[in-house]
N, C-alpha and C positions, 0 to 999 in steps of 0.2 A: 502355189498349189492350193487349190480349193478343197478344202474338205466338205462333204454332203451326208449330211442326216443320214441313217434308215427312216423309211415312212413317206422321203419325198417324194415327191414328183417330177418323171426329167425327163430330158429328152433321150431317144434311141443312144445306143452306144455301149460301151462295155464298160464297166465299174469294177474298182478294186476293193474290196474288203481288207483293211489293215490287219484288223485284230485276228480277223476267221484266216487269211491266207487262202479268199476265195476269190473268183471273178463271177462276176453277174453280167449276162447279154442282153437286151432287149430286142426283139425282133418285131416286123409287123405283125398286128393284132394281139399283142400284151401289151395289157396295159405299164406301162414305163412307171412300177412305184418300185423303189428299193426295198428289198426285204430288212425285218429285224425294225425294232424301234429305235429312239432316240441317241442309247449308247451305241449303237453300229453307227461310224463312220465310213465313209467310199468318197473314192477319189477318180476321176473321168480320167479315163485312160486312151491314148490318141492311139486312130487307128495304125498309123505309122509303126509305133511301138510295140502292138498287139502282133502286128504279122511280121515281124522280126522276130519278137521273144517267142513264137512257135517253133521255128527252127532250130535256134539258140538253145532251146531246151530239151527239143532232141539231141540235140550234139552231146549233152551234156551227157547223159545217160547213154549213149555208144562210147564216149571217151571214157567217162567215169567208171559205169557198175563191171565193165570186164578189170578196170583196172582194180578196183577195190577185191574182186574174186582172187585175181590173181595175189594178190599180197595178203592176203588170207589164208590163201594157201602155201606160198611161199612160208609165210610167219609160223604157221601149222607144222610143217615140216622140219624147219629148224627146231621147234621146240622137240618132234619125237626122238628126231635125231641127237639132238642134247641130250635127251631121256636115255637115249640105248647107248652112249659113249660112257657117259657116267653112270650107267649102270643102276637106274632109275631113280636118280639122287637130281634135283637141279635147283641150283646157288649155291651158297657156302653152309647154310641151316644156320649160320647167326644169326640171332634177331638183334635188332639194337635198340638200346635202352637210354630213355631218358630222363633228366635228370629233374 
């Protein structure tokens, strides 16, 4: 894996930014220089790859953010309902001590 400056000069294609957690495109008519100076690194990323992790990453966020709701809410619930059994007391109120 090659890493590339900010500042160069490249050919068309899509670049990953490590540190930002960004991607940079270059289309016809931009000029092809990498944003950011010298401490920005980017690494040319194949287009293969690119239109794969599109999808990929949709998937993630229909599988994922309903699941994360729902166990939120689940977790929620348990906790008010712990609340109204014990009669709005929840754990044993020891604290522990150390030595």
């Amino acid at each position: 894996m090659k890493w590339i400056k900010g500042g160069a000069t490249v050919p068309r294609g899509v670049y990953f930014n490590a540190r930002m957690w960004e991607f940079v495109q270059f289309e016809k008519g931009e000029p092809p220089i990498l944003p950011g100076d010298e401490d920005a690194k980017y690494v040319k990323v194949p287009a293969a790859l690119t239109l794969l992790a599109g999808p990929l990453g949709g998937l993630v966020f229909v599988i994922f953010l309903p699941l994360v709701g729902i166990v939120g809410l689940a977790t929620f619930l348990v906790y008010r309902v712990a609340k109204f059994v014990t009669g709005g007391k929840t754990g044993n109120g020891v604290v522990a001590r150390t030595r």
